[in-house]
Backbone of each chain as ProteinMPNN parsed JSONL, in Angstrom:
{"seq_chain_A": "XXXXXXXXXXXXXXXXXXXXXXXXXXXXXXXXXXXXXXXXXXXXXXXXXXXXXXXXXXXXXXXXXXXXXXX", "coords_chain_A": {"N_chain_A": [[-10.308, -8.346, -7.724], [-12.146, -9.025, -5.453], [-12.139, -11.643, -5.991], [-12.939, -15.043, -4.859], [-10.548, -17.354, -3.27], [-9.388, -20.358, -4.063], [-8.99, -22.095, -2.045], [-10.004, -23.293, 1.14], [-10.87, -23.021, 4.402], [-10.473, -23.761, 8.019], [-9.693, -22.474, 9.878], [-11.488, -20.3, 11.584], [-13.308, -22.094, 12.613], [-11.666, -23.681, 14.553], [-10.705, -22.214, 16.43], [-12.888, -21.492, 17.42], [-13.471, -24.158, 18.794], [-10.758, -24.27, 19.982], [-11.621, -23.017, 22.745], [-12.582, -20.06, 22.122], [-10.053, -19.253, 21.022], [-8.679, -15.644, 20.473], [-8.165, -13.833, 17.936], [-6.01, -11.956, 17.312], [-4.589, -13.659, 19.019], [-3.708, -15.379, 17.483], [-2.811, -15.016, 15.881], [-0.122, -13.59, 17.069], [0.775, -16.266, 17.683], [1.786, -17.535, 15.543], [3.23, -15.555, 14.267], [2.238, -13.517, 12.666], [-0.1, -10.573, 11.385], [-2.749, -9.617, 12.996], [-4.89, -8.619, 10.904], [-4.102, -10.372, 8.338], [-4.908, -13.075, 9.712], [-7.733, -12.304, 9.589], [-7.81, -12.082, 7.145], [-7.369, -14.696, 6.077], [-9.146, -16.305, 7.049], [-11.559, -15.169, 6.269], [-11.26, -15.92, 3.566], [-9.691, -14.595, 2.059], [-6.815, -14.339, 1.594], [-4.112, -16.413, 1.148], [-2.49, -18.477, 3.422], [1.155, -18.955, 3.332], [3.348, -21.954, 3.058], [4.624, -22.551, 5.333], [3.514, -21.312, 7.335], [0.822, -21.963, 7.217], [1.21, -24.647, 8.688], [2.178, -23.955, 10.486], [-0.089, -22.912, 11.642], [-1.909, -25.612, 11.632], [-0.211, -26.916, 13.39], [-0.619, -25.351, 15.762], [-3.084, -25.591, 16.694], [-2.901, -28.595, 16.973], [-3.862, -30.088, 15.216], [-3.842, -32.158, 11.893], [-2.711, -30.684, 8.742], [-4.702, -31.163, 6.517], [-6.651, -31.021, 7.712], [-6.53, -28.718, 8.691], [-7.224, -26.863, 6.016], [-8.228, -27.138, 2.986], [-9.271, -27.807, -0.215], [-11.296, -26.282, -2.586], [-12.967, -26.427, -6.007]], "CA_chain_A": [[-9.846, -8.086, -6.375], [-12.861, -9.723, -4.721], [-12.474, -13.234, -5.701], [-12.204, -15.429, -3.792], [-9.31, -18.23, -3.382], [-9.709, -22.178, -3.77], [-8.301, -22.491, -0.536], [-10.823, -22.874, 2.136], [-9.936, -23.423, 5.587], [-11.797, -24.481, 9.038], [-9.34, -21.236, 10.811], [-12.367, -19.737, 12.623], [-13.826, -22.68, 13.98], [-10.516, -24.245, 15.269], [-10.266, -21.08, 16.69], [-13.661, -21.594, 18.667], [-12.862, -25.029, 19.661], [-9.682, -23.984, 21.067], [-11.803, -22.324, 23.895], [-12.425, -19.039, 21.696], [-8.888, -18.096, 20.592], [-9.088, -14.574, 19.346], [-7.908, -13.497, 15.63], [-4.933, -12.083, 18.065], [-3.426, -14.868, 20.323], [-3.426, -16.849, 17.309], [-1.904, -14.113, 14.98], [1.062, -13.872, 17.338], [1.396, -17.703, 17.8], [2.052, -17.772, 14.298], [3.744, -14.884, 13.525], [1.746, -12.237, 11.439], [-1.086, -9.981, 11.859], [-4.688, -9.984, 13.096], [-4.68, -8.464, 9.678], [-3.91, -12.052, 8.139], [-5.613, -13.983, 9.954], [-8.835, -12.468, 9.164], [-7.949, -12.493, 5.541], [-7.419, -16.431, 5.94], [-10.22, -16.641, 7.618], [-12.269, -14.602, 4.702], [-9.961, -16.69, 2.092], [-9.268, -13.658, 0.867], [-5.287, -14.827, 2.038], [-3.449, -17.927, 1.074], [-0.608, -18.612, 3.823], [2.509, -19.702, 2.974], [2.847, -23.767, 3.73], [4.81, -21.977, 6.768], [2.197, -20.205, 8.322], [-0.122, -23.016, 7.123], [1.906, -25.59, 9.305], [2.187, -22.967, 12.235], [-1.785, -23.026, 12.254], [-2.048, -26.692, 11.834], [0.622, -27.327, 14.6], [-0.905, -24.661, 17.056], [-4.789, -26.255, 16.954], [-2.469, -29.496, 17.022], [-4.241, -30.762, 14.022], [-3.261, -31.906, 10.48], [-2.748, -29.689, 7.757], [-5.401, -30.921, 5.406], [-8.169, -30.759, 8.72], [-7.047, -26.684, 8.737], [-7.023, -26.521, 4.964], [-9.089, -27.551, 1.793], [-9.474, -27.409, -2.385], [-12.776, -26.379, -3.616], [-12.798, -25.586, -7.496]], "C_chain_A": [[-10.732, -8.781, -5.347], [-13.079, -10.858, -4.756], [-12.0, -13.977, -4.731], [-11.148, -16.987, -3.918], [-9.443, -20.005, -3.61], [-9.491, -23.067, -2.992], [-8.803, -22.045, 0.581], [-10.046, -23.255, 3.475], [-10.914, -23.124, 6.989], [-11.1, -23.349, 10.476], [-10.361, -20.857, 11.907], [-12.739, -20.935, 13.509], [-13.252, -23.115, 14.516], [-10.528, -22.938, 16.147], [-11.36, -21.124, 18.477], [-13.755, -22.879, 19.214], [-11.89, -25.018, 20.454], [-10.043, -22.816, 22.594], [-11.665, -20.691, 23.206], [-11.098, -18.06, 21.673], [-9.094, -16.859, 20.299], [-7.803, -14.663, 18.398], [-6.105, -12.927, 16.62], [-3.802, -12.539, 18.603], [-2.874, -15.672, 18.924], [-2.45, -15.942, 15.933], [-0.262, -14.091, 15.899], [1.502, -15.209, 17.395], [2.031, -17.889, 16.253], [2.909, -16.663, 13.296], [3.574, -13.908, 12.566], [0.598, -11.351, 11.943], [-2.079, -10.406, 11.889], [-4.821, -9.806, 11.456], [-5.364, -9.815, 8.773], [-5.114, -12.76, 8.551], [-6.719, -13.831, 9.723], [-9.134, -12.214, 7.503], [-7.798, -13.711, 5.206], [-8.703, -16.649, 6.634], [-11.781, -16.283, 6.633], [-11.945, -15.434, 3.476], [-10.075, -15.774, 0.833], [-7.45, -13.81, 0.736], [-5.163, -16.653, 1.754], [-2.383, -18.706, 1.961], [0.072, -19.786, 3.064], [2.502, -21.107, 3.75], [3.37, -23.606, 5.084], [3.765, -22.058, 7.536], [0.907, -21.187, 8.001], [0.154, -24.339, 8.496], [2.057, -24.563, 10.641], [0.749, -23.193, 12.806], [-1.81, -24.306, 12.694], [-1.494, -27.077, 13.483], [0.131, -26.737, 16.082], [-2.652, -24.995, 17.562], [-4.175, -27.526, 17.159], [-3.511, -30.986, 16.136], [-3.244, -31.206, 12.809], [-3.866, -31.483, 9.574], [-3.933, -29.602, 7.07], [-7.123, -30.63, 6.501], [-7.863, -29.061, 8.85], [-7.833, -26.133, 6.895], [-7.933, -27.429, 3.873], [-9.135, -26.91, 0.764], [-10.512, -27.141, -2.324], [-12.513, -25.597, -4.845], [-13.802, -24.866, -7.779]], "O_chain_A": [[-10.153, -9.163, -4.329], [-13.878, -11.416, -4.004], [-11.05, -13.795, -3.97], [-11.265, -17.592, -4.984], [-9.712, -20.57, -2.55], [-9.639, -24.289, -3.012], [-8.507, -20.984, 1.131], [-8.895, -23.683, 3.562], [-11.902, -22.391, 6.976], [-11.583, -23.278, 11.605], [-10.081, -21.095, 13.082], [-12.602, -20.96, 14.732], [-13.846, -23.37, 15.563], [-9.654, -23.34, 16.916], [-11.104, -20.975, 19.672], [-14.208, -22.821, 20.357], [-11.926, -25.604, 21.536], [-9.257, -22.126, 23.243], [-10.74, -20.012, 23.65], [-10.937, -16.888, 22.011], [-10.081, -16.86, 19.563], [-6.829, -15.408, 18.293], [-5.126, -13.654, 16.455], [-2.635, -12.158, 18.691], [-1.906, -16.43, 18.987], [-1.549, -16.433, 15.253], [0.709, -14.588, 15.327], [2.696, -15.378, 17.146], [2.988, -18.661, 16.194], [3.179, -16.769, 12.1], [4.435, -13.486, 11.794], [0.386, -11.495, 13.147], [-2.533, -11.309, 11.187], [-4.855, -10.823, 10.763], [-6.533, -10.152, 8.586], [-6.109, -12.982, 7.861], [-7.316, -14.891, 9.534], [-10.184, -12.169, 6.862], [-8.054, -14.002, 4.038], [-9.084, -17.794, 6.393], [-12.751, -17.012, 6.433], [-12.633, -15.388, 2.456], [-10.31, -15.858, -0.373], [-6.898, -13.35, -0.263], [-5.835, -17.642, 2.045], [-1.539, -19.441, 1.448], [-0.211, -20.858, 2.528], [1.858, -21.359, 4.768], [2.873, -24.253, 6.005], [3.337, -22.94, 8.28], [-0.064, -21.014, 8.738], [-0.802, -24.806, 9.115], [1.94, -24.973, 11.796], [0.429, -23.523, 13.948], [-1.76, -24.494, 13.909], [-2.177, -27.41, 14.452], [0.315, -27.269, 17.176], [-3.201, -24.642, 18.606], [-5.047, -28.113, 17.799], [-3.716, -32.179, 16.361], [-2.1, -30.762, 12.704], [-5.065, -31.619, 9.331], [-4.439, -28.502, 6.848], [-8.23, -30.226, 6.144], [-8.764, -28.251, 9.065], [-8.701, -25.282, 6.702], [-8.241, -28.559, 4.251], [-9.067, -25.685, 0.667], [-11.078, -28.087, -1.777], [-12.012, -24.473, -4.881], [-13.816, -24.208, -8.819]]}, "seq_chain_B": "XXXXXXXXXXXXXXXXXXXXXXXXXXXXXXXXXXXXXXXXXXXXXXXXXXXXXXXXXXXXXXXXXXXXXXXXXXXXXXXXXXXXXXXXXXXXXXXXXXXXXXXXXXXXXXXXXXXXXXXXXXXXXXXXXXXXXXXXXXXXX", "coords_chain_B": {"N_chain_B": [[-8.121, -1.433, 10.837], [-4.847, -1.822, 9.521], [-1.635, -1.142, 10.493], [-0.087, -0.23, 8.543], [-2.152, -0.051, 6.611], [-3.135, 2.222, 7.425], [-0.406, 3.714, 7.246], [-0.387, 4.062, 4.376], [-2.507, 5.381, 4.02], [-1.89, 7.996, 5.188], [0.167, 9.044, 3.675], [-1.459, 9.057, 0.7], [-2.773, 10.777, 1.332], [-0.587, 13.184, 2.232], [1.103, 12.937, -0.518], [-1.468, 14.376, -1.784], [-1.69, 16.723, -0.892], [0.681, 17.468, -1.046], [0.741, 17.449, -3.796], [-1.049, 19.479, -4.852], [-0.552, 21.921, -3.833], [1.824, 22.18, -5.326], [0.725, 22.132, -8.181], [-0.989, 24.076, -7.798], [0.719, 26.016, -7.101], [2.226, 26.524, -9.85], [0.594, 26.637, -11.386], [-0.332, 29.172, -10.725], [1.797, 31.058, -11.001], [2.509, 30.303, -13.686], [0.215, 31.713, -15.107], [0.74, 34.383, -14.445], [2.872, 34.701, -15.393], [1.892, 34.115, -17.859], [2.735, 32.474, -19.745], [3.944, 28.659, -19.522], [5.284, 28.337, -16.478], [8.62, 27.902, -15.798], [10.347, 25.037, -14.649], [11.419, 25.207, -11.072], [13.805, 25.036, -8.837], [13.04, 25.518, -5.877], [10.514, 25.286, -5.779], [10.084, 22.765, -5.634], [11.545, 21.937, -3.311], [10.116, 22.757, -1.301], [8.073, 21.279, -1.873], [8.749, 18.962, -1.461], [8.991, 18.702, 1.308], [6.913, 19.845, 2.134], [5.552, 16.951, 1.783], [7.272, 15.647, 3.517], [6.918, 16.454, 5.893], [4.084, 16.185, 6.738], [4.015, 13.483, 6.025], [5.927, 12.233, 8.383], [4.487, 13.942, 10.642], [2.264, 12.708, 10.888], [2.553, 9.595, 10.667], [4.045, 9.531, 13.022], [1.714, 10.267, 14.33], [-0.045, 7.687, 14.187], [1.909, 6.109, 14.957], [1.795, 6.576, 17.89], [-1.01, 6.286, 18.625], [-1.217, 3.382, 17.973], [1.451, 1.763, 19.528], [2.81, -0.857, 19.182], [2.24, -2.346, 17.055], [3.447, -0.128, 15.109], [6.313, -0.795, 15.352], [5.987, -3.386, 14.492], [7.618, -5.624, 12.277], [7.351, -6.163, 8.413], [4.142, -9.054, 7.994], [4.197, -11.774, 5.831], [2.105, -11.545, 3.987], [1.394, -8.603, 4.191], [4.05, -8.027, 2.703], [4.06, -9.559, 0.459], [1.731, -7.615, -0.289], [3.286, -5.283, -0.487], [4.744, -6.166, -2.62], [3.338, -6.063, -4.967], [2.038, -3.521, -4.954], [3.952, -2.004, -5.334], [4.983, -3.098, -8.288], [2.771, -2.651, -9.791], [2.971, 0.644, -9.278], [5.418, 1.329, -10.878], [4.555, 0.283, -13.37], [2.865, 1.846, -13.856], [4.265, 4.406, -13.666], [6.238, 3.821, -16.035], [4.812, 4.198, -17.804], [4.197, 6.745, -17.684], [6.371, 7.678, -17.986], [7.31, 7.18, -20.554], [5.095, 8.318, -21.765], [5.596, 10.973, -21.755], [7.932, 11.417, -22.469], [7.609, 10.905, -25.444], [5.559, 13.426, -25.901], [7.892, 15.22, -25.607], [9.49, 14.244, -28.032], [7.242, 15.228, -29.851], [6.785, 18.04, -29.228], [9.039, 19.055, -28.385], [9.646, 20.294, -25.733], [11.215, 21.285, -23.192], [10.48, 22.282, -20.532], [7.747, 21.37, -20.554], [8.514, 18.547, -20.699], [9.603, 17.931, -18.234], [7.635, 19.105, -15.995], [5.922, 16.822, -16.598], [7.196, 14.322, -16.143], [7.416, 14.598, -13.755], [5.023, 14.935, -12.875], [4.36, 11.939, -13.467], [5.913, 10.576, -11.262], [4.564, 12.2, -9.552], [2.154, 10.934, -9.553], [2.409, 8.238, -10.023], [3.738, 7.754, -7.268], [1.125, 8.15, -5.311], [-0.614, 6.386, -6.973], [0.725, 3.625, -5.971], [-0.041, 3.467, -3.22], [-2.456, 3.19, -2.992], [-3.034, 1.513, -4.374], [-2.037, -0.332, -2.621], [-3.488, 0.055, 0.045], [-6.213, -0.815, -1.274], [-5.479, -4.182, -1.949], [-5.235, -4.58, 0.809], [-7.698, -3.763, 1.969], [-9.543, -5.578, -0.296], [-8.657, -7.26, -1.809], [-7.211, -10.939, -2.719], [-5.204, -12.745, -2.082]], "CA_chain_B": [[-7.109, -1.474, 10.461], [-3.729, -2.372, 10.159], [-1.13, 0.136, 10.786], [0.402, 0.031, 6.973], [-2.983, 0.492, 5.991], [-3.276, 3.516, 7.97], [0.455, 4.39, 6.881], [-1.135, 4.287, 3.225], [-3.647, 6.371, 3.716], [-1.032, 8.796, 5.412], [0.739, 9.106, 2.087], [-1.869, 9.384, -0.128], [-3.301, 12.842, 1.742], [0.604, 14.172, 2.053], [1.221, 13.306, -1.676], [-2.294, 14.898, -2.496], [-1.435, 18.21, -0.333], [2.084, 18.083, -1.628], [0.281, 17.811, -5.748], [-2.355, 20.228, -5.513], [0.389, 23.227, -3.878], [2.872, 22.304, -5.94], [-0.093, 22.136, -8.905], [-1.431, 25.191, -7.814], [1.881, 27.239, -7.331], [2.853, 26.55, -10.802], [-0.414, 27.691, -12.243], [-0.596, 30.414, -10.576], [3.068, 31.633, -11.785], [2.085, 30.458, -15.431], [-1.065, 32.327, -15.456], [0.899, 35.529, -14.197], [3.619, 35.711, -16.652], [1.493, 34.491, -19.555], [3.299, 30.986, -20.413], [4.216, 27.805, -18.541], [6.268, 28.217, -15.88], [9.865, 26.828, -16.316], [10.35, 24.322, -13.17], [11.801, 26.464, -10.352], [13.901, 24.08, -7.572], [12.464, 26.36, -4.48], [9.123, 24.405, -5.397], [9.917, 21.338, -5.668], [12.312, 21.594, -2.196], [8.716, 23.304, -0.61], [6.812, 20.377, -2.033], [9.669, 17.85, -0.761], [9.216, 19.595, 2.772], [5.076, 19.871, 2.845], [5.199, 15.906, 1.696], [7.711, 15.032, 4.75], [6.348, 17.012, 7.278], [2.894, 15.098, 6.4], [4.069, 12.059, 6.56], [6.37, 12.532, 9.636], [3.556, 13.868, 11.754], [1.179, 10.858, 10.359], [3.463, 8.569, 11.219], [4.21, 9.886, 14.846], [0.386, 10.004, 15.387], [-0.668, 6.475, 14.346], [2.432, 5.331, 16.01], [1.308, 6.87, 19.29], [-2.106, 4.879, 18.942], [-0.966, 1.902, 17.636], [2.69, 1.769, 19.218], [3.409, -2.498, 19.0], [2.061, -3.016, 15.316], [4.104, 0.395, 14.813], [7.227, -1.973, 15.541], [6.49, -4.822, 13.912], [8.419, -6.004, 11.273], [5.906, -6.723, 7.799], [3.876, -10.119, 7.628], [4.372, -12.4, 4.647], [0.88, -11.17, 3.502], [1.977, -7.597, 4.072], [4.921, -7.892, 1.873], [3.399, -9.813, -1.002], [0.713, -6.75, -1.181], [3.713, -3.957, -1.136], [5.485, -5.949, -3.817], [2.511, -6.181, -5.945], [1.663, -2.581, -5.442], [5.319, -1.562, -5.648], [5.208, -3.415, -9.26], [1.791, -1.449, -10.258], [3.594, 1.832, -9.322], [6.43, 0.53, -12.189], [3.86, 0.358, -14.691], [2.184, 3.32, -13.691], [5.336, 5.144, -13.882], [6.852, 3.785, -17.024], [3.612, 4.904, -18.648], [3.667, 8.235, -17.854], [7.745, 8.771, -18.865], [6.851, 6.81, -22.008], [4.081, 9.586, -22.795], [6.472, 12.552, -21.353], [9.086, 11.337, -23.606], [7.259, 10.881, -26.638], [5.62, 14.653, -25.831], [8.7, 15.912, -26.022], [9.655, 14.563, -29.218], [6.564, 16.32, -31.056], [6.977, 19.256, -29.1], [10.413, 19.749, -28.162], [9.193, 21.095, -24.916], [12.235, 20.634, -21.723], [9.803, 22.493, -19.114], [6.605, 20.445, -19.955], [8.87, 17.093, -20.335], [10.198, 18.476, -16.358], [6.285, 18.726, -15.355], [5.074, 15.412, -17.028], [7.85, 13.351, -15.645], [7.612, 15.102, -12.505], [3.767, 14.148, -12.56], [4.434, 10.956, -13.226], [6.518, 10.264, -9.941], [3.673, 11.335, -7.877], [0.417, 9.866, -9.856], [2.633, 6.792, -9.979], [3.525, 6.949, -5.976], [0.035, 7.379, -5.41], [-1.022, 4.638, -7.371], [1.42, 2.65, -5.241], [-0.099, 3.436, -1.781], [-4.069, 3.503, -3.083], [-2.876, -0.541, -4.231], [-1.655, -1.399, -1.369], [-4.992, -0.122, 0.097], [-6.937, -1.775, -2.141], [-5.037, -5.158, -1.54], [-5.558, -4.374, 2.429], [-9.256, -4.042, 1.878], [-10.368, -6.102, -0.917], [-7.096, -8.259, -1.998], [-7.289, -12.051, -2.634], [-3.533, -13.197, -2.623]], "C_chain_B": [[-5.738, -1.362, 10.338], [-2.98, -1.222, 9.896], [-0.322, 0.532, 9.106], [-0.564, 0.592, 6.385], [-2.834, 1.907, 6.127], [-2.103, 4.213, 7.17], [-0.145, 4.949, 5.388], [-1.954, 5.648, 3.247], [-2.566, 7.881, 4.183], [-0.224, 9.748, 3.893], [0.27, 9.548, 1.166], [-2.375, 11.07, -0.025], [-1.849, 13.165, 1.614], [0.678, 14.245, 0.332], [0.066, 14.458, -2.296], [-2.167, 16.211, -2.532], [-0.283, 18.281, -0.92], [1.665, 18.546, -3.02], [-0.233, 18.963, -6.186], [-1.795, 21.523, -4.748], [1.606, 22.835, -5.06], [1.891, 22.552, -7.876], [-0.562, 24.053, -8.856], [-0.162, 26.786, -7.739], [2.306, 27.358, -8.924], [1.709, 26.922, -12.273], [-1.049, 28.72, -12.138], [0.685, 31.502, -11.612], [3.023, 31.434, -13.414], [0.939, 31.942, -15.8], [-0.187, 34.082, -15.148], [2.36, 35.798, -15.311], [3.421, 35.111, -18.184], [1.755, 33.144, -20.405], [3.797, 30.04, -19.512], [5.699, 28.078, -18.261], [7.527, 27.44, -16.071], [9.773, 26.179, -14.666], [11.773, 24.993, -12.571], [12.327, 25.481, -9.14], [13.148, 24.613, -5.918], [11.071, 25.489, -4.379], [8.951, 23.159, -5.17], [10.353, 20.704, -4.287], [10.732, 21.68, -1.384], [7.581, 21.814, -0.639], [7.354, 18.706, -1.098], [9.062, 18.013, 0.921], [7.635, 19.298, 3.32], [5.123, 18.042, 2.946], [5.951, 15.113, 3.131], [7.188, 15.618, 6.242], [4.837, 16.075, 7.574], [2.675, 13.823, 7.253], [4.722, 11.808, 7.943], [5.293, 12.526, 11.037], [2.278, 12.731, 11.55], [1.152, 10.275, 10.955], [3.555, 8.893, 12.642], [2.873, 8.912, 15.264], [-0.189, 8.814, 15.479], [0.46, 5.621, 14.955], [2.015, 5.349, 17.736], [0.08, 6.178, 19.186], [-1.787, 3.582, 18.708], [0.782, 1.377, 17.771], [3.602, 0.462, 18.832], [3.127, -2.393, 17.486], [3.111, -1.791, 14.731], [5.87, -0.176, 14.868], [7.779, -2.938, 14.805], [6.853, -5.076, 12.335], [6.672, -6.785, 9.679], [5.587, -8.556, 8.149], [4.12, -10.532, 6.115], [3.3, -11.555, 3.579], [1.165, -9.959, 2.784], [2.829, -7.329, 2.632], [4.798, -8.239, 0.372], [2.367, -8.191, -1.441], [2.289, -5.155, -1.109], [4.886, -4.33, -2.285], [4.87, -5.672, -5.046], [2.108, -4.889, -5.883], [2.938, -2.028, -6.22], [5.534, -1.765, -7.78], [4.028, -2.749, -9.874], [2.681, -0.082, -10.375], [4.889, 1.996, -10.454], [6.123, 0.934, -13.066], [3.671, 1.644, -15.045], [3.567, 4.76, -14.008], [5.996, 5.15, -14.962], [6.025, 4.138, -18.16], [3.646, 5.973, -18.773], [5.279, 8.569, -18.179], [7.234, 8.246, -20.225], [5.891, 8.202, -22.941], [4.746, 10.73, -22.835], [7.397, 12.318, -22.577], [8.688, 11.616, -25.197], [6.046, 12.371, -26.871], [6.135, 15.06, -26.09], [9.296, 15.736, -27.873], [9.026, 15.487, -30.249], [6.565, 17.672, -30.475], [8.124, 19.913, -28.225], [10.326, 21.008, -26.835], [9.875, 20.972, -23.329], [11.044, 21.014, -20.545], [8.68, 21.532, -18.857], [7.245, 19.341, -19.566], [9.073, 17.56, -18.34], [8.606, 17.853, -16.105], [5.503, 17.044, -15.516], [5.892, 14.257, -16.316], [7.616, 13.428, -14.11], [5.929, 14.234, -11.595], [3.957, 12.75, -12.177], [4.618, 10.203, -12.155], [5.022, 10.53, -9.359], [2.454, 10.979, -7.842], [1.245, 8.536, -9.608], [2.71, 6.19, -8.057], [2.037, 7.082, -5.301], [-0.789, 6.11, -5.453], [-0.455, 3.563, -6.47], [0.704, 2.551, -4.016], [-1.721, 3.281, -2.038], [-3.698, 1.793, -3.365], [-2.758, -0.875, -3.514], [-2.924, -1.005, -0.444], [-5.868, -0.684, -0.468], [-6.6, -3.219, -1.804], [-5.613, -5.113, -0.057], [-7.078, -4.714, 2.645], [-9.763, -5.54, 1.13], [-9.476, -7.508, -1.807], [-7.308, -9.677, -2.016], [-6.133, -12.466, -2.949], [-3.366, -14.403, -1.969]], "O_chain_B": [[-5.281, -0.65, 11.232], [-3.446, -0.328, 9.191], [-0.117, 1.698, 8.771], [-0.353, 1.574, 5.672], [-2.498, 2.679, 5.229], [-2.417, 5.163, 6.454], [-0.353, 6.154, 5.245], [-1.9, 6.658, 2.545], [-2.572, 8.808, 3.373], [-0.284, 10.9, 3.462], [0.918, 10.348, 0.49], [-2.379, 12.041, -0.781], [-1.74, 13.6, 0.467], [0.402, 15.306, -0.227], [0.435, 15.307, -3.108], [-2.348, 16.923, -3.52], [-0.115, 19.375, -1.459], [2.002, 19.635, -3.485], [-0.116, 19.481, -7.297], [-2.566, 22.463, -4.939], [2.181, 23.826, -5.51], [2.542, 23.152, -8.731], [-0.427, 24.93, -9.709], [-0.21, 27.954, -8.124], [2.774, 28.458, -9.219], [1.864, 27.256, -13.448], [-1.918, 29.227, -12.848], [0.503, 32.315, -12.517], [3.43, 32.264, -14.226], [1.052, 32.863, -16.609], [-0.697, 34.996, -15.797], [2.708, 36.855, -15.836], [4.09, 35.285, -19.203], [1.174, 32.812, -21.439], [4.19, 30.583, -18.479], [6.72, 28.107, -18.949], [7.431, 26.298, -16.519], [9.241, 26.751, -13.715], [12.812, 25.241, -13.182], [11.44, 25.058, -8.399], [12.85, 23.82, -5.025], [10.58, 25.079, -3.328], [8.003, 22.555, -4.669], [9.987, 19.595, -3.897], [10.265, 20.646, -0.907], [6.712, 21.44, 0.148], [6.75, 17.832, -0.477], [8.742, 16.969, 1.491], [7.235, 18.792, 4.368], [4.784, 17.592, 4.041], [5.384, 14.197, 3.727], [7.172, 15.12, 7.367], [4.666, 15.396, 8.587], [2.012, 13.348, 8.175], [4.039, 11.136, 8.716], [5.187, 11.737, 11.976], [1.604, 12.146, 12.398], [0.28, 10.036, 11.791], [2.865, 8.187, 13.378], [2.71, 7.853, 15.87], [-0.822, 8.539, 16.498], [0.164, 4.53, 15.443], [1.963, 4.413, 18.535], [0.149, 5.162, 19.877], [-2.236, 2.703, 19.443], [1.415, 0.855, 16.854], [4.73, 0.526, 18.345], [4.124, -2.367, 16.765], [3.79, -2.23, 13.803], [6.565, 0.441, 14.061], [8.906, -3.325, 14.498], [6.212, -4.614, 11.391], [5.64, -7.434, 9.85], [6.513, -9.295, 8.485], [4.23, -9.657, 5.255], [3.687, -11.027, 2.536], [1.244, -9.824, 1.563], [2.427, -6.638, 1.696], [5.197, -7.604, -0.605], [2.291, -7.74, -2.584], [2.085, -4.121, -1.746], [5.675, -3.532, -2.792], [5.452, -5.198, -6.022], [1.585, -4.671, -6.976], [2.967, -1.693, -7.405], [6.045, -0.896, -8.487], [4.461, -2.049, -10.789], [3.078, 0.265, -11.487], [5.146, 3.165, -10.74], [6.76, 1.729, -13.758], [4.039, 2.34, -15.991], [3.418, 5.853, -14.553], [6.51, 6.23, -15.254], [6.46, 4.344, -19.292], [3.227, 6.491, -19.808], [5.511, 9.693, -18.624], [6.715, 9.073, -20.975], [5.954, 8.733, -24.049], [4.607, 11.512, -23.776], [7.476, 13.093, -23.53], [9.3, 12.35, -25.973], [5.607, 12.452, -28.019], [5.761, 15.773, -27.021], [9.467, 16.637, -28.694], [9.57, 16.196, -31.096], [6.325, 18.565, -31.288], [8.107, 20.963, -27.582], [10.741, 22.166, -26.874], [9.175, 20.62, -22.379], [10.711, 20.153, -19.731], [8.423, 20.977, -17.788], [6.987, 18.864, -18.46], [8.284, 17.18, -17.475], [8.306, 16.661, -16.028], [4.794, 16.401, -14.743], [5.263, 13.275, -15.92], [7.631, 12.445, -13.368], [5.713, 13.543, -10.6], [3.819, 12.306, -11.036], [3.844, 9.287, -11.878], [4.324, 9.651, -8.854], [1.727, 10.743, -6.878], [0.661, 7.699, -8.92], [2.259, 5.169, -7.537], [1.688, 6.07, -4.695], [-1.311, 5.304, -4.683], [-1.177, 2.598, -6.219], [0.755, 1.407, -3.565], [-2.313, 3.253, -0.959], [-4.096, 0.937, -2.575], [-3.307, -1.955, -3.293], [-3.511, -2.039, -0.124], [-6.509, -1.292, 0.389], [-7.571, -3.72, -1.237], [-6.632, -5.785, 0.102], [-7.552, -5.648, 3.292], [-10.26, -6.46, 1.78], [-9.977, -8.533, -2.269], [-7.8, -9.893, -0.908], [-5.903, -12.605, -4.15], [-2.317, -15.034, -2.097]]}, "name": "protein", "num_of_chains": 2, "seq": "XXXXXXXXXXXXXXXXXXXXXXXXXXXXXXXXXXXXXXXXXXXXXXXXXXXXXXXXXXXXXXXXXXXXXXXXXXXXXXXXXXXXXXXXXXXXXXXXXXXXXXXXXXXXXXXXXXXXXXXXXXXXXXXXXXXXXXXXXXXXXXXXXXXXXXXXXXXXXXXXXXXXXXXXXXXXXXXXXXXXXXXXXXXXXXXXXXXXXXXXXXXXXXXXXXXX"}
């Protein structure tokens, strides 16, 4: 239950480049809960390529600058 | 935490208060005429009744603090952890008729099979709402 995922992701600090989004603004921009977002942000959560592409699109980055493999 | 969580936890105290009167009414009535109670519908409506009232006023109260997330429709996230508890509670459930059933064969016993199946339902919904806590907390999906 505590592992963790192979799917890192740069969520928080896009978050504080965007002029300190909170876990909030950026949960409704996208459609799910604070919840969420601080389980993607933990990578204890995987989003869906949706909700992956909602993030990307709303920092107005690409995908693989929100998102990353580590084995 | 998030308001499902909370609902969770709601659940698990009503089921516990609904188990442990409906537990304790039925070993009191054993113990007083000597042999296990036969299952009696008046308790089970009583136990129906304590478990909705529970949850009912639960529900009200963490809607009144939290009335928007009380609203909102699940996240993706959400839904993956109440299918994956939902499918625990399955197991958990087909385990305990499996043992009720095969009770009864060696002891040809209708009231315990009643109690053991009966158990089952609410260790299994339990189990269902303590997973989806668990997921909530500690969950990597």
């Amino acid at each position: 239950m505590g592992r963790r995922l192979p799917i890192t992701n740069q969520v928080r600090t896009l978050r504080e480049r965007a002029g300190g989004m909170t876990q909030a603004q950026l949960a409704d921009a996208i459609g799910v809960t604070r919840q969420t977002v601080i389980a993607i942000e933990q990578g204890r959560y995987s989003p869906s390529l949706e909700s992956a592409f909602r993030i990307a699109r709303e920092f107005g980055v690409g995908l693989e600058d929100v998102f990353g493999w580590q084995e | 935490m998030a308001f499902q969580e909370k609902s969770a936890w709601i659940m698990v105290v009503a089921l516990l208060l609904g188990g442990a009167f409906y537990l304790n009414l039925v070993s009191s009535f054993s113990a007083a005429i000597g042999t296990l109670a036969p299952p009696l519908l008046p308790t089970v409506i009583v136990y129906t009744i304590i478990l909705i009232v529970v949850a009912v006023i639960g529900h009200i109260l963490i809607g009144i603090m939290t009335p928007r997330e009380a609203n909102e429709p699940l996240d993706e996230r959400e839904r993956r952890i109440f299918s994956k508890a939902s499918s625990f509670s399955g197991y958990v459930l087909g385990l305990g008729v499996i043992v009720s059933l095969g009770h009864y064969l060696i002891l040809q016993d209708g009231d315990l099979l009643f109690y053991s199946v009966f158990a089952s339902l609410m260790i299994a919904q339990i189990a269902e709402y303590l997973c989806r806590i668990a997921l909530y907390r500690f969950g990597a999906l």
